[in-house]
C-alpha positions as CSV (number, residue, x, y, z in Angstrom):
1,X,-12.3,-144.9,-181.5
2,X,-10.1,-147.3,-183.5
3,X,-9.6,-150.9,-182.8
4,X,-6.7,-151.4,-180.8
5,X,-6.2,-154.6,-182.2
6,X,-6.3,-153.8,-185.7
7,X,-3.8,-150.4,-184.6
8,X,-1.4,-152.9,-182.9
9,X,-1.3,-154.7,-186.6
10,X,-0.4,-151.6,-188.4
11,X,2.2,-150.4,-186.2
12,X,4.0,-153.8,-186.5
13,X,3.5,-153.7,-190.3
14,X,5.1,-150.6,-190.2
15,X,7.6,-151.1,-187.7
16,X,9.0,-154.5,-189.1
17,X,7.8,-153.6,-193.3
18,X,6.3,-156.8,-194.0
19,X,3.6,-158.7,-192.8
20,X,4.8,-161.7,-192.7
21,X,6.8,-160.8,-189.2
22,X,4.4,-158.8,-188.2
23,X,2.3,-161.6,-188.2
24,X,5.0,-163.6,-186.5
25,X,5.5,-161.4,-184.0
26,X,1.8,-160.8,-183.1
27,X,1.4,-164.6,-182.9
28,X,-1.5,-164.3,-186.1
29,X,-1.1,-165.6,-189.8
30,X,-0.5,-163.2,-192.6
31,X,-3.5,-163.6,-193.5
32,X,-5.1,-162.3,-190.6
33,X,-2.7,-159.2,-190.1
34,X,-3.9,-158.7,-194.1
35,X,-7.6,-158.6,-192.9
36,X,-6.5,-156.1,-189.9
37,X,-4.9,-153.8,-192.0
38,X,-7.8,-154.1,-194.6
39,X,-10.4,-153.1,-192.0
40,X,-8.3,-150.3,-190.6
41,X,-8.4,-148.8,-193.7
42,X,-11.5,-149.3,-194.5
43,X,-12.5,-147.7,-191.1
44,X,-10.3,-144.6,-191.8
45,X,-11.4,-144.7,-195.6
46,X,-7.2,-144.3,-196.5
47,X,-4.6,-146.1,-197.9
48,X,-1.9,-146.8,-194.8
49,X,0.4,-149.0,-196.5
50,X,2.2,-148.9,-199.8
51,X,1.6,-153.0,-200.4
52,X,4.4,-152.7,-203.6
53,X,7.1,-151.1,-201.3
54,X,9.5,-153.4,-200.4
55,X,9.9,-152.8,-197.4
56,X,6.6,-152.3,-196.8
57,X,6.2,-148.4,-196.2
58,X,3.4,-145.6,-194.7
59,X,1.6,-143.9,-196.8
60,X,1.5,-139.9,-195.8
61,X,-1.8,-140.8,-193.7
62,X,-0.1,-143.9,-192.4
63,X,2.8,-141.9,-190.8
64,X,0.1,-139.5,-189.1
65,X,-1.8,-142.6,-187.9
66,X,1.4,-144.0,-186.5
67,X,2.2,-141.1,-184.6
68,X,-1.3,-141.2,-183.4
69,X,-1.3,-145.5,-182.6
């Protein structure tokens, strides 16, 4: 089972497209939200964000994981 915590971070990544207000809406610092993301990929061994979208933007996998978080 995946981390909630670090599922919560994506979806806001993905909801808002930057991590920056993700972070600012989960009450965390970029940085953190960064590490989240890192490790949630790490778990899932897949890219889930495209970092030079701007927006930021799902990947393919991201947009299943979504639907899944």
């Amino acid at each position: 089972m995946l981390d909630p915590r670090l599922l919560a971070a994506f979806v806001e990544i993905v909801d808002t497209g930057s991590f920056t207000a993700a972070a600012d809406r989960l009450h965390l610092t970029q940085s953190t939200v960064s590490q989240q993301l890192a490790r949630l990929e790490s778990s899932v061994g897949q890219q889930l964000v495209d970092r030079n979208a701007r927006p930021v933007q799902a990947t393919v996998p991201g947009e299943r994981l979504a639907g899944y978080a």
